[in-house]
N, C-alpha and C positions, 0 to 999 in steps of 0.2 A: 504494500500500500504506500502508494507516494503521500507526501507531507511535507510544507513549508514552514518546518517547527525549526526552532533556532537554536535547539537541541543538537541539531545535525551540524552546525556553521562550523566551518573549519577553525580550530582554534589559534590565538597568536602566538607566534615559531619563540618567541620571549618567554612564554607562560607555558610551554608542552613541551619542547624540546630540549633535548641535553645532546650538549654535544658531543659527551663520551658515550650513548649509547648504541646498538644496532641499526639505527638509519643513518641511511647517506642522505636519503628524499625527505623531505618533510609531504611533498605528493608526487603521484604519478599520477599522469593524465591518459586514461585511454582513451580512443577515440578513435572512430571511422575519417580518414584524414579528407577523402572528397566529399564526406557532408557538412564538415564543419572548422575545418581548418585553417580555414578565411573567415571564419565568422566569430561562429560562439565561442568556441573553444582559443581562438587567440583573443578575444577578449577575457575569457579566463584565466588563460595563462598569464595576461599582462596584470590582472588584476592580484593576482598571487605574488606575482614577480615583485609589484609596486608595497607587496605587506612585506616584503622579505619573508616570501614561503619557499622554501627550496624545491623547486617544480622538475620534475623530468617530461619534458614531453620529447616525443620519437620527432628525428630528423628524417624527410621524406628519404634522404640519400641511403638512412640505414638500411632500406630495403633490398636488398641486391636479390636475394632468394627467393624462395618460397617457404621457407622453414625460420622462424622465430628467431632472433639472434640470441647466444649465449648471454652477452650484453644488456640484451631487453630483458632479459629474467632474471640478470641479476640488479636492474632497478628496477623491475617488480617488488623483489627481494630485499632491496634497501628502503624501499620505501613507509612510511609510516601509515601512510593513506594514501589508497588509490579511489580515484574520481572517475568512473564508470559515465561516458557519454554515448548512450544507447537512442543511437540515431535510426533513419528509414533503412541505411546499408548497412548498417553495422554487420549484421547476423550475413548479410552476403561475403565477408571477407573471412575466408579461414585463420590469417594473422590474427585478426579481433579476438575471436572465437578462442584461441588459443593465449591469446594475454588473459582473456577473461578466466580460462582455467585455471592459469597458475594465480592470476591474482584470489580469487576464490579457496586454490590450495595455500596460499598465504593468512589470508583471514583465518581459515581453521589451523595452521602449522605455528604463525607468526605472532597472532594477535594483531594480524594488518587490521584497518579499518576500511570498509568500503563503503563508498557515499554514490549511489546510482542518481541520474542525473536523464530522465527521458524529456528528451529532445524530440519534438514533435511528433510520436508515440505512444502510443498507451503502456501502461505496466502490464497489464493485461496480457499482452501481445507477444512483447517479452519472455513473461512467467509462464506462458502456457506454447509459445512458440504459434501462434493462431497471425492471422492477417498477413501483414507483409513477411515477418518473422516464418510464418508459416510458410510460405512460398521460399522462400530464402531455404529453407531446410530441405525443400521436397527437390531442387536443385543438386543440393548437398550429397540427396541420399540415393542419387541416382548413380547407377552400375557401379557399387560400391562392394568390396570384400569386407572381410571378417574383423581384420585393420582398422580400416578406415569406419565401420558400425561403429564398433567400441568409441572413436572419435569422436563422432557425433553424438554415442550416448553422455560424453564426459561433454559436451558443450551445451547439451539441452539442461542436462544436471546443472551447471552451472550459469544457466540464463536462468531455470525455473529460481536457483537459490537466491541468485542477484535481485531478481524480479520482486521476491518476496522482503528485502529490504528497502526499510521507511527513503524515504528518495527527494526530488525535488522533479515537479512533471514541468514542465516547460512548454508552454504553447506560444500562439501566435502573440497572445495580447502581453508577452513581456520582450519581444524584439524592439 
């Protein structure tokens, strides 16, 4: 269930942070980079940057592959909170899919904290994989092996879990 309670607000890096402890990140930002790159999400990264929040967000350049960089996971890894921006494409890019798991296996391994963030989407959709989410998957799960199910079962597992944390829903009338 999404929520605009101020309960969620990211705290200031003065008042939470130690700098001898296991973060490198104060955040990590995930996010589908052609829904929101140019938009909301450099707006929020500038707005973090401007609190002195230690922000990782991914450089388009780090892409080279198609397989996750050791590097992105280990500032999944360092991070204190990751910021889940669950856009229309998101669930279409396997990269996504696959930060979203280990960040999800950090919240339960790490005590990361995860703050979901839907971007002109329902939670709904998300957490049950239904509408655009839904079509996104039925892509996914086409001529697939035994591999590759497993896969998909650990990224539905972790949109259903993400889905089900209090969030912030974001529609048109806050651009």
């Amino acid at each position: 269930m999404a929520s605009n309670s101020s309960a969620h607000m990211i705290p200031s890096p003065s008042s939470t942070f130690d700098s001898h402890s296991q973060w490198c990140y104060d955040v990590f930002l995930s996010f589908r980079g052609e829904d929101t790159r140019r938009s909301f999400t450099d707006h929020l990264y500038s707005a973090l940057i401007r609190c002195n929040i230690k922000t990782f967000r991914d450089d388009e350049g780090l892409r080279k592959g198609k397989e996750i960089s050791p590097e992105l996971l280990q500032a999944i890894e360092e991070s204190r909170i990751a910021v889940v921006v669950f856009s229309k494409n998101y669930a279409d890019s396997k990269w996504c899919l696959d930060e979203l798991v280990k960040i999800m296996s950090c919240k339960e391994e790490r005590d990361q904290k995860v703050i979901p963030i839907f971007y002109h989407v329902d939670p709904s959709e998300v957490r049950n994989q239904k509408g655009i989410y839904g079509k996104a998957f039925s892509h996914h799960e086409e001529n697939v092996d035994e591999e590759k199910k497993e896969k998909i079962r650990r990224w539905k597992t972790a949109l259903r879990e993400a889905g089900k944390l209090a969030g912030y829903d974001v529609k048109e009338r806050y651009l």
